[in-house]
C-alpha positions in Angstrom: -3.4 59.2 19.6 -3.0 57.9 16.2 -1.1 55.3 17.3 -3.8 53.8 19.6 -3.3 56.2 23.0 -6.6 57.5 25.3 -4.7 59.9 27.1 -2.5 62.2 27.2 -0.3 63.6 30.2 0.1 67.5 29.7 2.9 68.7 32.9 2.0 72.3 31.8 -1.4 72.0 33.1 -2.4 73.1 29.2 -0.9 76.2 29.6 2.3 75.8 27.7 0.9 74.5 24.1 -1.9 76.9 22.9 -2.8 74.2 20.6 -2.9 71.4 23.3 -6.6 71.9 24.8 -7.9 72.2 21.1 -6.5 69.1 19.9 -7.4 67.1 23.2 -11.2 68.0 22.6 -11.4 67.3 18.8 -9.3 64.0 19.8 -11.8 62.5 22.8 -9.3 61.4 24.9 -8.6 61.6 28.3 -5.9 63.9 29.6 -3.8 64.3 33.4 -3.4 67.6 34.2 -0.1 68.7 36.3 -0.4 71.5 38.5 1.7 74.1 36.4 1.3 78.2 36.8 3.9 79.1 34.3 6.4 76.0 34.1 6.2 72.4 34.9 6.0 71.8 38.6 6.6 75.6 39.6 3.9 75.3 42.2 4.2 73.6 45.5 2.0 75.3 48.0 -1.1 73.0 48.0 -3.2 76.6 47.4 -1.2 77.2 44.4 -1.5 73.7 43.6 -5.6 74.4 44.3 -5.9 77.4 42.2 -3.3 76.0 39.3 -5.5 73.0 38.7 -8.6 75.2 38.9 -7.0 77.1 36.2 -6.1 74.7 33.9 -9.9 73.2 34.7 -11.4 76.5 33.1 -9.2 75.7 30.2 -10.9 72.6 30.1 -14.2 73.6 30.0 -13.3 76.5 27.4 -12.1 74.3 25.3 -14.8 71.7 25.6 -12.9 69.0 26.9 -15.4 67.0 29.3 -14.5 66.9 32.9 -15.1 63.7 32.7 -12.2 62.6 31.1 -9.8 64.9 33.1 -7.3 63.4 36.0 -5.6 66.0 37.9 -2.2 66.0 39.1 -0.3 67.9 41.7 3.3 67.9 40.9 5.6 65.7 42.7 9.0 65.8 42.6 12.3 67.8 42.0 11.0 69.7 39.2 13.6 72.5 37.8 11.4 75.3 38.3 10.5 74.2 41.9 14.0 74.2 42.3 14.6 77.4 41.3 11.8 79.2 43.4 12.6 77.2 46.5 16.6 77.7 46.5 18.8 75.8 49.0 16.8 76.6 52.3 15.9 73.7 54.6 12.9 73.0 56.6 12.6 71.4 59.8 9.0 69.6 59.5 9.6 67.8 62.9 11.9 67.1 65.4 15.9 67.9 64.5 15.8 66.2 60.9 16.1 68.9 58.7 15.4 68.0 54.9 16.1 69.8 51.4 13.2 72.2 50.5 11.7 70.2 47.8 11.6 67.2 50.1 9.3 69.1 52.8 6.8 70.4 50.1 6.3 67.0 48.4 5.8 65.7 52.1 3.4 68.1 52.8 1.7 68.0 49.3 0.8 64.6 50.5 0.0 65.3 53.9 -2.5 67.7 52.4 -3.5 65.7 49.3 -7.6 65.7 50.6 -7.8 69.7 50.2 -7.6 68.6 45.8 -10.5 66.6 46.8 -12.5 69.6 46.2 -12.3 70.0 42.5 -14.2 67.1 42.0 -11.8 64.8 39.8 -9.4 61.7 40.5 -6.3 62.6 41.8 -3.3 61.4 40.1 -0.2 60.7 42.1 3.6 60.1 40.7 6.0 59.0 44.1 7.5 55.8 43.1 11.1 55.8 43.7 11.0 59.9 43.7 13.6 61.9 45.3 11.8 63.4 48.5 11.6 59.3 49.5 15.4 58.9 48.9 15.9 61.9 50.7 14.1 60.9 53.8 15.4 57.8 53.8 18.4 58.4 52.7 18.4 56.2 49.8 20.5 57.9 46.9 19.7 55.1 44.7 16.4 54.7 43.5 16.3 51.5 42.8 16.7 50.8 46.9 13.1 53.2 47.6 10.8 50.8 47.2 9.9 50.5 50.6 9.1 54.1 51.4 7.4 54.4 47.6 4.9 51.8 49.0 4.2 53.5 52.1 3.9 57.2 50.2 1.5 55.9 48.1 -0.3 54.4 51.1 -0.6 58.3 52.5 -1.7 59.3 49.0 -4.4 56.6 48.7 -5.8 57.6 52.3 -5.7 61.2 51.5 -8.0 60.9 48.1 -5.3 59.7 45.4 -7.4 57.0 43.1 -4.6 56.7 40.3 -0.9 55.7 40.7 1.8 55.9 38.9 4.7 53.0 39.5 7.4 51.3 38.6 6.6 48.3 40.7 3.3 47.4 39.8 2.3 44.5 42.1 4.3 45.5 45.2 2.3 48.9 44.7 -1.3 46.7 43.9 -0.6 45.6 47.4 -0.3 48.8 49.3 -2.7 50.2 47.4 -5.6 47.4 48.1 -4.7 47.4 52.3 -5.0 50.9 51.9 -8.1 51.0 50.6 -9.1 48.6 53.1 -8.3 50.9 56.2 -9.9 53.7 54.3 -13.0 51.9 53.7 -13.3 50.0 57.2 -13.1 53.5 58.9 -15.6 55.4 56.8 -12.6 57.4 55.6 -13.4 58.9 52.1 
């Protein structure tokens, strides 16, 4: 902050740092929120996600931080916690393609992005070159998951995403703009 930031990105929801929300309200910056219960990204059911967010909201307001100026983001990705909690099962999410845990919950995450919609505050996705689209694709390198990051984000746009995170900024402006342009030609909100 003293260096010139307006935002800061807490991944433990501001449940990890006691001192976090404090210093976020005296500051007057912005802050993303991660969907966190306990530790980073141990949540992954989208009402876990719900009530996670919803928590770290009430924070929020305890702390005087306006709503305003809070982003809110569901926790994508291969997060060690997630990991844990999930173990090595696989899911079949459709037809004989069977795909790591993690993988099926970050699909579905998206699939059921809208449902955050509800807590009244822009929705922050991270999927560029993440694990769940090498996984699908089966792309071990990330570097070759450009492709399927563009097309996530798409899904995340449509289902109420209004701030991206990327590596590939204007392949991603792209997506994002035609996506928008779907959404908004069909009265999708």
């Amino acid at each position: 902050i003293s260096a010139g930031a307006t935002i800061i990105n807490d991944i433990s929801g501001l449940k990890s740092d006691p001192e976090m929300a404090g210093f976020i309200a005296g500051a007057g910056c912005s802050t993303v929120l991660m969907a966190t219960e306990r530790a980073p990204g141990d949540v992954y059911e989208i009402d876990e996600i719900h009530r996670a967010l919803q928590g770290s909201l009430h924070i929020c307001h305890e702390h005087g931080i306006p709503l305003g100026k809070v982003i809110i983001d569901p926790a994508i990705g291969y997060w060690p916690a997630r990991l844990e909690r999930l173990g090595e099962r696989a899911h079949k999410p459709y037809g004989e393609k069977a795909y790591p845990t993690a993988t099926f919950f970050d699909l579905r995450i998206l699939a059921e992005l809208g449902r955050l919609k509800g807590l009244n505050h822009p929705i922050c996705v991270g999927i560029s070159r993440k694990t769940f689209v090498g996984k699908v694709l089966d792309l071990p390198d990330p570097a070759d998951r450009l492709v399927g990051s563009l097309a996530a984000t798409a899904i995340a746009v449509l289902n109420g995403a209004s701030v991206v995170r990327t590596h590939d900024v204007p392949e991603t402006l792209q997506a994002i703009r035609v996506a928008e342009a779907i959404r908004d030609a069909g009265g999708m909100e």
